[in-house]
C-alpha positions in Angstrom: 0.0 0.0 0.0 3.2 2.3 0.9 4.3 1.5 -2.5 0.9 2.8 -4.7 0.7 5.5 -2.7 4.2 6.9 -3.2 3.5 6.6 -7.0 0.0 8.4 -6.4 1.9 11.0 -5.1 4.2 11.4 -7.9 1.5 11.4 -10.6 -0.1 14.2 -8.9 3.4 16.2 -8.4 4.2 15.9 -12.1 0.5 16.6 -13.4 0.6 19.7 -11.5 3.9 20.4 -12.8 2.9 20.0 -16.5 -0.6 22.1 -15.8 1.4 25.0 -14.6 3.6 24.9 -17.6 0.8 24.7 -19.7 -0.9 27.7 -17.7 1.9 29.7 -18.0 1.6 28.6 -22.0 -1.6 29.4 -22.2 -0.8 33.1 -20.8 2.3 33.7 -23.2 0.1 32.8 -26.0 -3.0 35.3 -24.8 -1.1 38.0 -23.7 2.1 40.1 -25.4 3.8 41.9 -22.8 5.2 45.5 -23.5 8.9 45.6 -22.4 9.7 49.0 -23.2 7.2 51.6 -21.0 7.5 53.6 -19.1 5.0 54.9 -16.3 4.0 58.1 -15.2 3.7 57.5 -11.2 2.7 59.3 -8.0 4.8 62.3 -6.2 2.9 64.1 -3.1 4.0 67.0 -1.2 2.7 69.5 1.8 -0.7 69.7 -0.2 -1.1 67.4 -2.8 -0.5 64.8 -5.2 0.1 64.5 -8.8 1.0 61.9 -11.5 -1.0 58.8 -12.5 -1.9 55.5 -11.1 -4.2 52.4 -12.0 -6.6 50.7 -9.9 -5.2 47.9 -7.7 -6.1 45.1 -10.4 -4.8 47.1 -13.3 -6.8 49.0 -15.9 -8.1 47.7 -19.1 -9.4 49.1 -22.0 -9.9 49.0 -26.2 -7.4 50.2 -28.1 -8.0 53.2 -29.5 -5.1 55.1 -31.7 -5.3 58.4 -31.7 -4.1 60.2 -35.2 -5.8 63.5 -34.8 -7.5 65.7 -31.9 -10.9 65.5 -33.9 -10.5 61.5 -33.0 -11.2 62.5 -29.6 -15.3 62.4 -30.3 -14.9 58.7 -30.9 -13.2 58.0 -27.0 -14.9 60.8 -25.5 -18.4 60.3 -27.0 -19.3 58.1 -29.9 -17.5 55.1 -29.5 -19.3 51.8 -28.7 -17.0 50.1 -26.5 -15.6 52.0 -23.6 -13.4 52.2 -22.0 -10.8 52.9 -24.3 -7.2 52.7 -23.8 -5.9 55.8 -25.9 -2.4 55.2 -27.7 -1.4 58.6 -29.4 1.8 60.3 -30.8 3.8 62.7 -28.8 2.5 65.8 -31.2 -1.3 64.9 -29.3 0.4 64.8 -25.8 -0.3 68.4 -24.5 -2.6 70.1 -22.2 -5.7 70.5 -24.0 -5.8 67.1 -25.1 -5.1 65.7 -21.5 -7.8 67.7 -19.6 -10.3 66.9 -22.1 -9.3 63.0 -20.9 -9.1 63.5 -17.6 -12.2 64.9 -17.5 -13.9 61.8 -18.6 -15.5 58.3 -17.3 -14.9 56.5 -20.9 -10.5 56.7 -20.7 -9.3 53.7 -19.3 -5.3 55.1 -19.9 -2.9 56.6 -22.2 -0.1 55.2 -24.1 2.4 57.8 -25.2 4.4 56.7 -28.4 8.1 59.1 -27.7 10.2 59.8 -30.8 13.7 60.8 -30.5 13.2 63.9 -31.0 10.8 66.4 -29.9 8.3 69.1 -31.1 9.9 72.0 -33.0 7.6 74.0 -31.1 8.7 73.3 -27.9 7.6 70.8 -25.3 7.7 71.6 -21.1 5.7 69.5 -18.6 6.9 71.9 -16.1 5.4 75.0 -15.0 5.8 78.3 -16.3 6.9 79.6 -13.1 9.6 76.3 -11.7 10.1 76.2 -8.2 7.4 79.0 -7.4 7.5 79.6 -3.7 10.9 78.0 -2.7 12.6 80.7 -3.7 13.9 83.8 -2.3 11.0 86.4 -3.6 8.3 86.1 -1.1 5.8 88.7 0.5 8.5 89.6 2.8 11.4 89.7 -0.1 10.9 91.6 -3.2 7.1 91.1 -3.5 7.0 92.4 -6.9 9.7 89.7 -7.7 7.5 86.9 -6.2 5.7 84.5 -8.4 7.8 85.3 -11.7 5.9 88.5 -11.5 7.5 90.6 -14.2 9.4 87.5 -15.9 7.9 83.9 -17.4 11.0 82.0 -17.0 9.4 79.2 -18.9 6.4 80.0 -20.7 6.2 76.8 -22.9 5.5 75.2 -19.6 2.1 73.2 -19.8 2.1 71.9 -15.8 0.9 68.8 -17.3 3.8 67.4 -14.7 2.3 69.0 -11.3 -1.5 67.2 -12.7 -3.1 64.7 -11.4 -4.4 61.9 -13.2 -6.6 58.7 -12.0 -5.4 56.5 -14.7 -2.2 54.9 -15.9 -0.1 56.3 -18.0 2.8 55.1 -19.7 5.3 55.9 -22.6 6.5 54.0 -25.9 9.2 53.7 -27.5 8.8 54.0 -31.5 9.8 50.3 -32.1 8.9 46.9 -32.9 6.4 46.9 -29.9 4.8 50.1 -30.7 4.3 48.8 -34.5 2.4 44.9 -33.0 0.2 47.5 -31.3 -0.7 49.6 -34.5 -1.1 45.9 -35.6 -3.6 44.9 -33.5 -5.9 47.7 -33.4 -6.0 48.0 -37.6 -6.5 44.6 -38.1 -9.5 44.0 -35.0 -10.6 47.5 -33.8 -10.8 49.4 -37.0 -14.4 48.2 -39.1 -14.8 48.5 -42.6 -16.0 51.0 -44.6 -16.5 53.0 -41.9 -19.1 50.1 -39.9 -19.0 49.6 -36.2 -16.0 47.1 -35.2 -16.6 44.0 -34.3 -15.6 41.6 -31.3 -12.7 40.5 -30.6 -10.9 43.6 -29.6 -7.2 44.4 -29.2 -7.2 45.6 -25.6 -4.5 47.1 -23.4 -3.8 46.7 -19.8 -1.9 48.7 -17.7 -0.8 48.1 -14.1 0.8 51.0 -11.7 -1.2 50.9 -8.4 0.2 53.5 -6.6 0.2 53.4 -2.4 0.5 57.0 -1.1 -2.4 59.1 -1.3 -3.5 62.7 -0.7 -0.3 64.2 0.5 3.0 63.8 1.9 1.8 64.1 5.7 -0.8 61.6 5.3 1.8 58.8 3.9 4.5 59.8 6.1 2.0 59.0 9.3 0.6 55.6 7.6 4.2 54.6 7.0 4.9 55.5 11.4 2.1 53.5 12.2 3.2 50.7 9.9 6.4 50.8 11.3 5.3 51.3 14.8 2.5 48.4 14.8 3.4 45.7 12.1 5.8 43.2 12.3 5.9 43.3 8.7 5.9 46.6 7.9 4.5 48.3 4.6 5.9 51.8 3.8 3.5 53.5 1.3 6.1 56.4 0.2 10.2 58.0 0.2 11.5 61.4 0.7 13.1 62.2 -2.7 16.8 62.5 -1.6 19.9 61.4 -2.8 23.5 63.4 -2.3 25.5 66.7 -2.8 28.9 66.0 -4.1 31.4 68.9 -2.8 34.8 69.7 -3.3 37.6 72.4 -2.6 40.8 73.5 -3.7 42.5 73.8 -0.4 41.5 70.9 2.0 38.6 71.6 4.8 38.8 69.2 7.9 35.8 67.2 7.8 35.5 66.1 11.3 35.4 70.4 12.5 32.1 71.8 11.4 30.7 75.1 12.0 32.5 78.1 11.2 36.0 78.5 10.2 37.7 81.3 11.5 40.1 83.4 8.5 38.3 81.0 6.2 36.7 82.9 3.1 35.4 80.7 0.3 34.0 81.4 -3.2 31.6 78.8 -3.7 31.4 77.6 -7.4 27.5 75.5 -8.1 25.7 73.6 -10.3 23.0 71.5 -10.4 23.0 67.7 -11.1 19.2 66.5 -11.5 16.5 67.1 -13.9 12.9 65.3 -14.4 10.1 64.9 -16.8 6.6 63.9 -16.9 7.6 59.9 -17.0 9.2 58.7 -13.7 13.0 58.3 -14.4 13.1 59.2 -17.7 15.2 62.6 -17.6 18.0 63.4 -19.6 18.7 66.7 -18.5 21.0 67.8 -21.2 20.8 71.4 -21.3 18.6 71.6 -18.2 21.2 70.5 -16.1 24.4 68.6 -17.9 25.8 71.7 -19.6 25.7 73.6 -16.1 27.9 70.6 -14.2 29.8 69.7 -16.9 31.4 73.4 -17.7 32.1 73.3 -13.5 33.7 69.9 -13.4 36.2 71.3 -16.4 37.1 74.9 -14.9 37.6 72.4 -11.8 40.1 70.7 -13.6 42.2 73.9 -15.4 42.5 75.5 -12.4 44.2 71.9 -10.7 46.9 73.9 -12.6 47.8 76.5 -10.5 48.7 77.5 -7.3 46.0 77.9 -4.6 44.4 81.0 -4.6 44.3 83.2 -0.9 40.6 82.6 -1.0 39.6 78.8 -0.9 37.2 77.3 -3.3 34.4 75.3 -2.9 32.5 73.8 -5.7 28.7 72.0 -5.2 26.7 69.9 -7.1 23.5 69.8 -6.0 20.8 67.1 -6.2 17.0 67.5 -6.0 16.6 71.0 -7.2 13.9 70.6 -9.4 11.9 69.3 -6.4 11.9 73.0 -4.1 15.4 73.0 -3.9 16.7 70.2 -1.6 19.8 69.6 -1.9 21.1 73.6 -1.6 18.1 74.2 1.0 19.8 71.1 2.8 23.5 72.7 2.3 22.4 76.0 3.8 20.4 74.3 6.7 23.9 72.4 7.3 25.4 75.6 7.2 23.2 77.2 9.8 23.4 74.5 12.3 26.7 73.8 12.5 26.7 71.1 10.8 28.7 71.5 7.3 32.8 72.0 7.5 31.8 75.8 6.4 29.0 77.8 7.2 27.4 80.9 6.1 29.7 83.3 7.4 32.8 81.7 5.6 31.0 82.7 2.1 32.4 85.2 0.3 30.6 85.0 -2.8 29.3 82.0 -5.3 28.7 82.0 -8.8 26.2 79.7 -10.2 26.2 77.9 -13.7 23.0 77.7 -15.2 21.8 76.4 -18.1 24.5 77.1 -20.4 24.7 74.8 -24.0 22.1 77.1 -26.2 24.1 80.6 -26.4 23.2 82.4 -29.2 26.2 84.3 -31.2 28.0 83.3 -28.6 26.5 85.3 -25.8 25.9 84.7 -22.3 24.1 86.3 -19.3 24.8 87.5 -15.8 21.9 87.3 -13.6 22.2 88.9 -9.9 19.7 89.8 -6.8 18.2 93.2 -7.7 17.6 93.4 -3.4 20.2 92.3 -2.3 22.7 94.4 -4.0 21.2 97.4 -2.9 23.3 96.6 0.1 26.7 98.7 -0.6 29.1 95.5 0.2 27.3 92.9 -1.6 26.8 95.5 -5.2 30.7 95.7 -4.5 31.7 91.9 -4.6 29.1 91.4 -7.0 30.2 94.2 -9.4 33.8 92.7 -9.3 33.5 89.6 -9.9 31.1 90.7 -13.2 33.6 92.7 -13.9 36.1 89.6 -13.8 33.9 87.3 -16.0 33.3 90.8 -18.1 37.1 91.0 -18.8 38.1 87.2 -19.5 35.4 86.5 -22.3 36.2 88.3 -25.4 39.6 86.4 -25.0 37.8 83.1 -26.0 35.1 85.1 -28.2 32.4 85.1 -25.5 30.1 87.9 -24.7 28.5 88.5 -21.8 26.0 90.5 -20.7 23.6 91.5 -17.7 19.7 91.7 -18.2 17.8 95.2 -16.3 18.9 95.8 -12.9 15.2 95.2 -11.8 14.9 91.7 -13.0 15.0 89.0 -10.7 17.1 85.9 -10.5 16.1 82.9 -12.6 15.4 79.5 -10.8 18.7 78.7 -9.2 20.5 77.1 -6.4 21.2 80.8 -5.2 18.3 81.5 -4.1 18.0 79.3 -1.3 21.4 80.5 0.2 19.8 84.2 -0.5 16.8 83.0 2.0 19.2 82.8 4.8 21.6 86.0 4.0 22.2 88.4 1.5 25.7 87.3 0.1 27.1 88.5 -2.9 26.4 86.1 -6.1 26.0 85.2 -9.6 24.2 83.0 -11.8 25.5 82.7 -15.1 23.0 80.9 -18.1 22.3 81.4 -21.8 19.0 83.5 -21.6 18.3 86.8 -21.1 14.7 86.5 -19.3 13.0 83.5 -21.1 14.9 80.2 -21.0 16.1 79.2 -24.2 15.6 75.9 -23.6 12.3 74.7 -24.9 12.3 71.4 -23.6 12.8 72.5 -20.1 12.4 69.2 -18.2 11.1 67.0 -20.4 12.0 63.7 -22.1 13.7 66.1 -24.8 16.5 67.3 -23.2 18.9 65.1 -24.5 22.0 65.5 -26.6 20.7 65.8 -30.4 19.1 68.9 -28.8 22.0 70.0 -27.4 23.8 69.1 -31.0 26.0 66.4 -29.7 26.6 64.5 -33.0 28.8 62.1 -34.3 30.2 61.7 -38.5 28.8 58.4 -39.7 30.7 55.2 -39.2 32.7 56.1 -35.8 33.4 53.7 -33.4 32.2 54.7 -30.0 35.7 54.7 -28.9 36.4 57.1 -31.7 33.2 59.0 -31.0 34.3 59.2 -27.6 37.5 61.0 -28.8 35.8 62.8 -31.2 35.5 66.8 -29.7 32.4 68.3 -31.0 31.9 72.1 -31.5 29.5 72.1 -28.2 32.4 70.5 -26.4 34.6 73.1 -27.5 32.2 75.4 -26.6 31.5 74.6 -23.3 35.3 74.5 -23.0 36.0 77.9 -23.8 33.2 79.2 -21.1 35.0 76.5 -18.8 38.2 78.3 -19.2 36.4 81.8 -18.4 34.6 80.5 -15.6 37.7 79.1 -13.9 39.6 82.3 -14.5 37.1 84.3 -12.9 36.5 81.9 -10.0 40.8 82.1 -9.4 40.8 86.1 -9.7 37.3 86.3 -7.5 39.5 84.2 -5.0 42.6 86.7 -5.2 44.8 84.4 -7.0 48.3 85.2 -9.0 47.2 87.2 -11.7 51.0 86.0 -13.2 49.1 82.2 -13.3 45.4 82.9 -14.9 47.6 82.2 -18.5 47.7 78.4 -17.4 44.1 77.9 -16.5 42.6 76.3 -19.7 39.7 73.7 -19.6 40.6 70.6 -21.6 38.1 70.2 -24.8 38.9 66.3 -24.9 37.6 66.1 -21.2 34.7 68.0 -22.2 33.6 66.0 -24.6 34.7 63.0 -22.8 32.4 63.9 -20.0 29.8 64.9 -22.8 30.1 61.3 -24.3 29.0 59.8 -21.1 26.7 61.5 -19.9 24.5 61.9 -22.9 25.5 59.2 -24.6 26.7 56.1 -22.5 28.2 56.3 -19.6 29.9 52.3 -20.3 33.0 53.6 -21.9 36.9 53.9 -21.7 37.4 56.8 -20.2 34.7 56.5 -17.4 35.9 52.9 -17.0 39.3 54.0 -16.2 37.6 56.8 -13.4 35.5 54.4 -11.7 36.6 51.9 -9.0 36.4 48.4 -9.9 33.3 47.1 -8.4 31.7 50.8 -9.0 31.9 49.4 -13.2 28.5 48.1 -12.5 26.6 51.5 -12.8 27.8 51.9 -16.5 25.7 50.6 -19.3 25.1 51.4 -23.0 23.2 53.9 -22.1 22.9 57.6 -20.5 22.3 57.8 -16.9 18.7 59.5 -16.2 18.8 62.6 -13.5 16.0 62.2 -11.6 16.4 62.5 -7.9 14.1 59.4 -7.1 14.6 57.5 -3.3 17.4 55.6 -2.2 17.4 52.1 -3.7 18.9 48.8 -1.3 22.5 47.8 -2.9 22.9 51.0 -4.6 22.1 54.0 -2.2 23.5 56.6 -4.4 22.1 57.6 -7.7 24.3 57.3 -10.5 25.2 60.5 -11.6 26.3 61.5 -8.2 28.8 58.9 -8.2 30.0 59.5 -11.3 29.9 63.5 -10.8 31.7 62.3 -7.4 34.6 60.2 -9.3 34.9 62.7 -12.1 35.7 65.6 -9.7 38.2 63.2 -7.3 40.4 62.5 -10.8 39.8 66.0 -12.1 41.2 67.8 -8.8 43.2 64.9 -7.0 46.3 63.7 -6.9 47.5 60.2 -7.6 48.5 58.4 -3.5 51.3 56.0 -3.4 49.3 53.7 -1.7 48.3 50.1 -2.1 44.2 48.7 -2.6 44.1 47.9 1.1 45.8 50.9 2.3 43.7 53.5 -0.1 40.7 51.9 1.2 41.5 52.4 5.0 44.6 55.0 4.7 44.3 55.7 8.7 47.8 55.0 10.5 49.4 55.9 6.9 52.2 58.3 7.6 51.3 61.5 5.8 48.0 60.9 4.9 44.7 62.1 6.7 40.8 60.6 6.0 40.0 64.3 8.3 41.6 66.4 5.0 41.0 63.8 1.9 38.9 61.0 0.6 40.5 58.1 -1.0 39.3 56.4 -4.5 40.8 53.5 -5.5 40.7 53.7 -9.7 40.8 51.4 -12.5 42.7 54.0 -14.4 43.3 54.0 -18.5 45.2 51.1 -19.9 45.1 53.4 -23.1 48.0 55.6 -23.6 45.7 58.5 -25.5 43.6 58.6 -22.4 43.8 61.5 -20.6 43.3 59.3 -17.4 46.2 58.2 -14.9 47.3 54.7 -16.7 47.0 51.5 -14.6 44.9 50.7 -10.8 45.7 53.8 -8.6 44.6 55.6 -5.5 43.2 58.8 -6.0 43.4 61.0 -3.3 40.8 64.5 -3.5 39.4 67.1 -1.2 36.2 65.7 -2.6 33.2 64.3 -0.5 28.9 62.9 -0.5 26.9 64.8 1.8 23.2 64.3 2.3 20.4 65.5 -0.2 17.5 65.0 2.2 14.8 68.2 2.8 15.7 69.2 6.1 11.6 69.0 6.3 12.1 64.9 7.2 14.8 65.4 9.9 12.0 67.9 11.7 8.9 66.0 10.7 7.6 68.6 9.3 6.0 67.4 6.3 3.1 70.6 6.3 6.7 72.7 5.7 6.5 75.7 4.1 10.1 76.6 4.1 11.7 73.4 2.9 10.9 70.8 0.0 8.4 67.8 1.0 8.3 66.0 -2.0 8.3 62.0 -1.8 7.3 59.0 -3.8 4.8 56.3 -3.7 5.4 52.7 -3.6 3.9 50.1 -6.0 4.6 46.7 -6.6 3.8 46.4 -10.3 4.3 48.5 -13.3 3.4 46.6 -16.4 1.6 46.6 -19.7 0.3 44.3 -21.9 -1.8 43.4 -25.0 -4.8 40.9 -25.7 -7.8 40.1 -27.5 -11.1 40.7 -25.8 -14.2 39.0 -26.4 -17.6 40.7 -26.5 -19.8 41.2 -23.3 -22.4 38.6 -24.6 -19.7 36.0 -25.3 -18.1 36.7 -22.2 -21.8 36.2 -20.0 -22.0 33.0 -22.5 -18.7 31.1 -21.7 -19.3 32.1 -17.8 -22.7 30.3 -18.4 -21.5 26.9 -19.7 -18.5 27.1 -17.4 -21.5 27.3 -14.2 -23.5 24.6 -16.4 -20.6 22.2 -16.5 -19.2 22.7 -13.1 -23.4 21.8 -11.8 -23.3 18.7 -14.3 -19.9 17.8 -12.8 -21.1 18.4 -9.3 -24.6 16.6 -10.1 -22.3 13.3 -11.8 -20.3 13.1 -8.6 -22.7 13.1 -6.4 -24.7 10.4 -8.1 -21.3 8.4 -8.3 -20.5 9.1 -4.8 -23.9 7.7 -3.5 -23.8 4.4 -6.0 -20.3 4.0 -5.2 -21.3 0.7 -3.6 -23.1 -0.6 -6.3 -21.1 0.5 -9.1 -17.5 -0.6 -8.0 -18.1 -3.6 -5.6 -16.9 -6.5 -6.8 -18.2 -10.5 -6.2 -15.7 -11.9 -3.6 -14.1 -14.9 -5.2 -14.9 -18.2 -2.8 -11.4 -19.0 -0.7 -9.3 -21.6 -1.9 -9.8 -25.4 -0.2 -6.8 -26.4 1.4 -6.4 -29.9 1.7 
C-alpha cells in the first residue's frame, strides 16, 4: 500500500507540474507583454499629489489610436466600446488634449508613443513659473519679484507634470512593440467602410497601483504607524533624496564643522538632476548637464595653479527641481553647524545655469536686484562681473547682464539668499525666457543639445571625437575658472595656465549623454563601481534611495569625475587607499580616498593602470531638512516624496464581447453543476457501481 501511494503521489506532483507549464503557455500565447514603458507614477507634497496611477487590479481598456485631436469624439463620446485605452503620438500629448481625458469616465489610460526627438515648437511638462515659492522672492522679499511677477522664465510650460491623473499612464518607445500595437488595433478595432467594429478587440492593460495618497503628511504617518504596529511593515512612500557632491581646492577638515575662523570661500554651483513627466526618464541635457559639466572642467584647469588666498568650494546639487533640496539642505547644514563651512565663511558663489544654447556666442549675468542694494554685496558682485566681463572676449564670448530690476532665474542661489544676503551670480544662456524649450522633459537630450557624431565612428572614436559644443563649453569652462581664481585673489602672473581641456569635455559629454559604459569612465570608476555603466545615458532624476545601490548614479559619477579631475594620484596600495588611517602622511580628516581602474590606453587622458586617488572631494546628504524635523506641512523646505507600488506593467490581448463573455461564464457554471450533479450520483452508487463479487477461498487440503 506504501508503494501505490508513493506513485500516487508522484503522478499528482508531475501533473501539476505539466498544468502549470501549460498555464503559464496558455498566458504567453494570450497576452504580449510590452517591455519598453515607461509609467508616469505618483509624487505628493505638503498639499497634494500629482501623477497617475491604475486601480489595484490594473486598468483595461480598447485600443483606440489616436491620429488627430478631432479623434477624440470617438473615445470621448461616440465610440461603442468603452473604455478605451488611448495610444497617441507625442505631437497629441499636450494640455488640451489631456484635460479633455481626464475629465472623462470613458478613458481607461494613455499610451504615449516618444520619438527621438521632440516638437519643434517646444515641449515643457513643467510650469511656467519652476520652483514657485521656494525661492527667495516672497511677501517679505521683493514682493514684486515673487511669483515670476514681471518675468515667465518658462512659458512653454504646460504643468501637465504638477496634474493629477486617475489612470495609468505610460510611454512607448517607436519600435517593434509600438508597430504589433498599430497591428492589433488596424486589423481587429478598425471596421470596414467606416461600420462599427466587431468583437474580438485588441485591448490594453496597464498596471501602476500607486500606495500613497493625498499628501505627503498623510503617507509619512501611515508609514509611522506601519512601522510602529506591524511586524511586517509596509511603507506606502520615500522622501526624494539622494546626495551633494562637494569639493575644494585647499582641503577643509571634515570632522570640524561650523564656522572657520580666516576662512573665506568662493563657492562655485551647479545642479545635477533634472525630471520629466515619465518617472525616471530625464536626460537633462541642457537643463542640467551643460551647467555641471562646464564646473567639473574649470575644476580641472585650475588643478593647474597654485592655490588662490581665497579657498574654493564647488557643489553639485541634487534634487533641485523638487523645491530645492539639496542647496536648502546645504544651507540648513550651514546654519546649524553642521557642514565643514558655514554661512559666514561665504564670500561669494557664482552659479552655472543652463548654459549649452548661447546664441552668437552670448551669455548672461543674472544677480539679486535686493540684495545688492546693500553697498558691500553690489561691491563683490560688481567685481566679480567685472572679472567674468574682462576674460570672455579672449575666448570670443560675450557677456552681458539683463535690467537691474529683474529677478534671479530659478537657481541654487536663491535658497542661500533666504538665509543671508551674500554677494552672487548666476550665469545661463537667456536673457529672461529660458532658451531651452524642452525645459524638463523627455527632450533634453544631446541631439538637442547638437552632440553629434560623422557616420561610421566607433564609439571609442566617438568618444574621442570633440564636437563644436564640447569646445564650446570649454571655452566658457576656461572663463569661468579664471574668474572663479581672480574672485579668490589668485596670482594674476598664473590665470595664462588655466585652460579647460576640450577632450575632457567632450569626454564627459560622451558619457553623460551618450553612454556612460566607456573607456574613459571605466578607467575613473573603481572596480566594483563598473556596475553603474551601461550602453546607455544615466537619467537625472532625484528618485529614493534604492537597497545595494544608495547613491544615484550621476552622483557617483559626478563624485569620481571631480576626485580624478582635482586629485592627486597616493602612493598607496588597494588595502591601504581603502583604510589610509595609521598611513604616515595621509589624513581621511583632510582627503577622501578612491581606488581607480585607471586607463590602460596611452591616449587617455586618465592616470594609466589601478591607482589611489586622493581628493578634497566628499557625499553629503540631499535629504529636505523637512524629514529630519517631521515637518512634512513645511513651508520653508521641500516635502516631496514618492509612492510605492509593486507592479508596473503593460500588456496586449484580444477581448471578447460582453455577450460571449456572460455565454462562456454560463456553460462554465452549467458544466461545473453537471460535474457536481455526476459526482454526487457516483458518490452515492459507489457501492453498487465498483463492488466486486468476492471470489470463494481456496480449499486447502
Amino acid at each position: 500500500m506504501g508503494l501505490e501511494s508513493a506513485k500516487l503521489s508522484v503522478f499528482l506532483i508531475v501533473f501539476w507540474l505539466s498544468n502549470g507549464v501549460r498555464c503559464n503557455s496558455v498566458e504567453q500565447k494570450i497576452y504580449v507583454v510590452l517591455n519598453n514603458t515607461i509609467p508616469c507614477v505618483r509624487l505628493l507634497n505638503a498639499t497634494h499629489q500629482i501623477g497617475c496611477q491604475s486601480s489595484i487590479s490594473g486598468d483595461t481598456g480598447v485600443i483606440h489610436v489616436l491620429e488627430a485631436e478631432s479623434d477624440l469624439d470617438w473615445v470621448l463620446s461616440s465610440g461603442p466600446n468603452p473604455p478605451y485605452m488611448v495610444m497617441m503620438d507625442a505631437h497629441l500629448f499636450n494640455r488640451t488634449t489631456m484635460i479633455r481625458l481626464k475629465g472623462s469616465l470613458r478613458v481607461a489610460g494613455v499610451a504615449v508613443v516618444i520619438p527621438k526627438s521632440g516638437p519643434s515648437t517646444g515641449f515643457s511638462p513643467h510650469n511656467t513659473c519652476p520652483n514657485e515659492g521656494s525661492g527667495v522672492y516672497s511677501d517679505s522679499y521683493g514682493p514684486d519679484l515673487a511669483g515670476c511677477n514681471g518675468t515667465v522664465w518658462n512659458p512653454l510650460g504646460n504643468g501637465l507634470s504638477y496634474e493629477d491623473f486617475n489612470f495609468p499612464i505610460f510611454s512607448l518607445k517607436e519600435d517593434n512593440e509600438t508597430e504589433v500595437i498599430r497591428k492589433c488595433f488596424r486589423e481587429h478595432n478598425v471596421g470596414l467602410n467606416g461600420s462599427t467594429p466587431q468583437y474580438p478587440l485588441c485591448a490594453m492593460q496597464l498596471f501602476s497601483h500607486m500606495h500613497a495618497v493625498t499628501n505627503t503628511a498623510t503617507c509619512m504617518r501611515r508609514n509611522d504607524i506601519q512601522t510602529s504596529f506591524s511586524i511586517s511593515p509596509e511603507i506606502v512612500c520615500d522622501a526624494l533624496s539622494d546626495y551633494n557632491v562637494w569639493g575644494s581646492i585647499v582641503p577643509l577638515n571634515n570632522t570640524e564643522k561650523g564656522h572657520k575662523e580666516n576662512q573665506s570661500v568662493v563657492i562655485a554651483a551647479a545642479r545635477l538632476d533634472g525630471r520629466s513627466f515619465f518617472w525616471d526618464i530625464a536626460p537633462a541635457g541642457e537643463g542640467s548637464i551643460t551647467g555641471f559639466v562646464t564646473l567639473l572642467a574649470a575644476a580641472q584647469a585650475l588643478r593647474a595653479v597654485t592655490p588662490p588666498t581665497r579657498n574654493i568650494l564647488y557643489a553639485f546639487f541634487q534634487g533641485e527641481a523638487f523645491d530645492y533640496i539639496g542647496s536648502s539642505r546645504m544651507v540648513y547644514d550651514m546654519e546649524k553647524g553642521k557642514f565643514v563651512i558655514d554661512l559666514e565663511n561665504i564670500h561669494s558663489i557664482l552659479e552655472i545655469g543652463q548654459v549649452g544654447l548661447r546664441t552668437d556666442s552670448k551669455l548672461w549675468l543674472h544677480s539679486d536686484p535686493i540684495s545688492r542694494k546693500n553697498s558691500t554685496v553690489n561691491s563683490e558682485v560688481l567685481k566679480l562681473v567685472n572679472y567674468l566681463k574682462s576674460e570672455a572676449p579672449k575666448l570670443n564670448i560675450t557677456l552681458d547682464e539683463p535690467g537691474v530690476t529683474q529677478a534671479l532665474p530659478p537657481s541654487s542661489f536663491q535658497r542661500f539668499l533666504r538665509a543671508r544676503p551674500i554677494p552672487g551670480v548666476v550665469l545661463t544662456d537667456h536673457q529672461s525666457a529660458f532658451s531651452n524649450r524642452y525645459y524638463e522633459s523627455l527632450y533634453d537630450n544631446a541631439e538637442y543639445l547638437n552632440v553629434t557624431y560623422p557616420p561610421n565612428l566607433s564609439p571609442e572614436e566617438q568618444l574621442e571625437y570633440v564636437t563644436d559644443t564640447a569646445k564650446a563649453l570649454a571655452e566658457l569652462a576656461t572663463v569661468v575658472a579664471r574668474s572663479l581664481y581672480r574672485q579668490a585673489e589668485g596670482e594674476e602672473s598664473q590665470l595664462a595656465k588655466i585652460i579647460a581641456d576640450p577632450k575632457i569635455v567632450t569626454q564627459m559629454l560622451y558619457g553623460f549623454l551618450i553612454q556612460t559604459n566607456n573607456s574613459w569612465f571605466q578607467a575613473l570608476m573603481s572596480p566594483e563601481g563598473q556596475k553603474i555603466l551601461g550602453p546607455h545615458p544615466p537619467q537625472y532624476y532625484v528618485g529614493v534611495p534604492v537597497s545595494g545601490n544608495p547613491v544615484n548614479t550621476p552622483t557617483r559619477l559626478v563624485q569620481y569625475i571631480l576626485a580624478n579631475l582635482t586629485g592627486t594620484p597616493a602612493n598607496l596600495t588597494q588595502t591601504e587607499c581603502q583604510n589610509p588611517e595609521g598611513v604616515e602622511g595621509e589624513s581621511k580628516e583632510l582627503y577622501s580616498y578612491f581606488w581607480v581602474q585607471g586607463s590602460v590606453s596611452p591616449n587617455s587622458s586618465a592616470e594609466g593602470g589601478p591607482h589611489c586617488v586622493r581628493a578634497a572631494v566628499r557625499l553629503t546628504k540631499a535629504l529636505s531638512p523637512a524629514f529630519e524635523l517631521q515637518d512634512y506641512s513645511s513651508h520653508d523646505y521641500s516635502t516631496w516624496t514618492e509612492s510605492r507600488w509593486k507592479k508596473i506593467s503593460a500588456r496586449i490581448f484580444l477581448v471578447a464581447s460582453r455577450e460571449l463573455e456572460m455565454l462562456t461564464l454560463g456553460v462554465g457554471v452549467a458544466v461545473l453543476l453537471v460535474s457536481l450533479l455526476v459526482t454526487y450520483f457516483i458518490s452515492s452508487k459507489a457501492d453498487l457501481l465498483f463492488s466486486a463479487s468476492r471470489e470463494p477461498a481456496s480449499a486447502a487440503y
